[in-house]
C-alpha positions in Angstrom: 48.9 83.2 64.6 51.6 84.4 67.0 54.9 82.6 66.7 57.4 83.1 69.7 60.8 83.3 68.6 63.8 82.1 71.1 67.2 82.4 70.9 68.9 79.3 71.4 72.3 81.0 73.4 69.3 81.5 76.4 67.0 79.1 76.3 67.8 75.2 78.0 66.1 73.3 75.4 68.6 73.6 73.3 71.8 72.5 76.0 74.0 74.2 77.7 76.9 75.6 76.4 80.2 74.2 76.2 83.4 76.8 76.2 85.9 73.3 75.3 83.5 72.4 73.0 83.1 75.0 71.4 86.5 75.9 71.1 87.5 72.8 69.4 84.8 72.9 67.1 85.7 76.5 65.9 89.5 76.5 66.2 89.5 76.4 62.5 89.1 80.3 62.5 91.8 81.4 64.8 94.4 78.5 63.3 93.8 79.3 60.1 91.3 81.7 58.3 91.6 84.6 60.5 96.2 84.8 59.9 95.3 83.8 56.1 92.6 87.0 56.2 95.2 88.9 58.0 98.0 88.0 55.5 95.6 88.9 52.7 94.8 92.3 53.9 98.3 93.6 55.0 98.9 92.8 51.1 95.9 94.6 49.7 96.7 97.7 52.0 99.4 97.6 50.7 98.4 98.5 47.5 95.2 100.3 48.2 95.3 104.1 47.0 92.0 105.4 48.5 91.9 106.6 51.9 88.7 105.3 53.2 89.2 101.8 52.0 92.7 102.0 53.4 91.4 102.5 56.7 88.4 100.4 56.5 91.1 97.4 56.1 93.7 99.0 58.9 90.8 98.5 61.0 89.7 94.9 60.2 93.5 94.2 60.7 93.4 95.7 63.9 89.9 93.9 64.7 91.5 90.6 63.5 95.2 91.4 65.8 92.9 91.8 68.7 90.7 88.6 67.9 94.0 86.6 67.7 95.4 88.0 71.3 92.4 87.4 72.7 92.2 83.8 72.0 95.7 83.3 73.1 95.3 84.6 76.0 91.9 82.4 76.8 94.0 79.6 75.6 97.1 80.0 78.5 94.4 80.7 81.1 92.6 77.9 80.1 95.8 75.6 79.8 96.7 77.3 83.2 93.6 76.3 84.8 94.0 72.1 83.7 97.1 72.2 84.8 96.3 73.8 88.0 93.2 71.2 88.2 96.0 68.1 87.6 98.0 69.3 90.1 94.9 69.7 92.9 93.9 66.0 91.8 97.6 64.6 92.0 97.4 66.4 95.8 93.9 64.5 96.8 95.3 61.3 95.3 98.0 61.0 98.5 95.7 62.4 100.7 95.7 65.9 101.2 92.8 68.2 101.2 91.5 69.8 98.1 92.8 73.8 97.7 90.8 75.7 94.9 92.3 78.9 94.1 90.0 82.2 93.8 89.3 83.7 90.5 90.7 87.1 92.5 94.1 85.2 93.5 94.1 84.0 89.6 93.5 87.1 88.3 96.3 88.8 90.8 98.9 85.9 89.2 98.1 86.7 86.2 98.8 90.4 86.5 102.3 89.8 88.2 103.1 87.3 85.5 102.3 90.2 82.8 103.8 92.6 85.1 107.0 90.2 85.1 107.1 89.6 81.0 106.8 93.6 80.6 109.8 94.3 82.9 111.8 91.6 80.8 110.5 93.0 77.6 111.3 96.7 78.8 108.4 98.0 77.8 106.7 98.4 81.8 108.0 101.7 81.9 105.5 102.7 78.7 102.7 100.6 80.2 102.9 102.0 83.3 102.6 105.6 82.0 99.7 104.8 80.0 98.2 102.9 83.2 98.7 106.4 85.5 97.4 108.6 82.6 94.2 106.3 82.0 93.7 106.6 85.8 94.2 110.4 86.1 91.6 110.8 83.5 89.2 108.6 85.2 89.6 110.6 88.7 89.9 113.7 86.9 85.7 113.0 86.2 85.0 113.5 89.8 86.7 116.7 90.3 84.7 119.2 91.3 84.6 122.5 88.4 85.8 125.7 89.9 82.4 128.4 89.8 82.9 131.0 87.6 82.1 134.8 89.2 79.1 136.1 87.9 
């Protein structure tokens, strides 16, 4: 007998997937378990006298750090984008015509406003190098090797 499996993330019997939901549902692990992990392991590295285990737990940290920035930053676009949505239905309420931003234009505001809190922060000047240096490397692919004389 031939069973098919299916994964429920693809298929539409099983509903379509909710980001708020979701959220909500799972804010448990970025409120509180993954800073109590974190807590736990900066103690235990801490203490830890062999190497590998040491870095094994620098790199969960590291894992958890980028877990935890992530989710802030998809919760001030998402707060961004309600309070965008407010404002468009406050417009349409006295009569105007609806305006809906691009994803592009969002993504351009977005930069300037990180461009804006690293100038404050003074820490562009860093960013920017590593920004030029991650670009020279990516252009340096495409240039052509010189032939060697034979």
């Amino acid at each position: 007998m031939y069973i098919e499996h299916r994964d429920p993330r693809f298929e539409s019997l099983c509903g379509n997937f909710d980001e708020d939901r979701f959220a909500k549902a799972y804010s448990f692990l970025y409120n509180e378990e993954l800073p109590a992990e974190y807590k736990r392991l900066q103690k235990m590295s801490k203490t830890q006298k062999n190497h590998a285990d040491a870095e094994k737990t620098q790199e969960h940290l590291k894992w958890i750090d980028r877990q935890l920035k992530s989710e802030e930053a998809r919760r001030k676009r998402t707060l961004k984008i309600t309070e965008q949505k407010k404002i468009e239905k406050e417009a349409v309420k006295q009569g105007k015509r609806p305006f809906y931003v691009k994803k592009s234009e969002m993504r351009r505001q977005e930069l300037i406003e990180k461009y804006n809190q690293l100038k404050a922060s003074g820490k562009l000047e860093t960013y920017m190098a590593k920004r030029r240096k991650k670009n020279a490397a990516k252009d340096h692919r495409y240039v052509p090797y010189r032939r060697t004389a034979d």
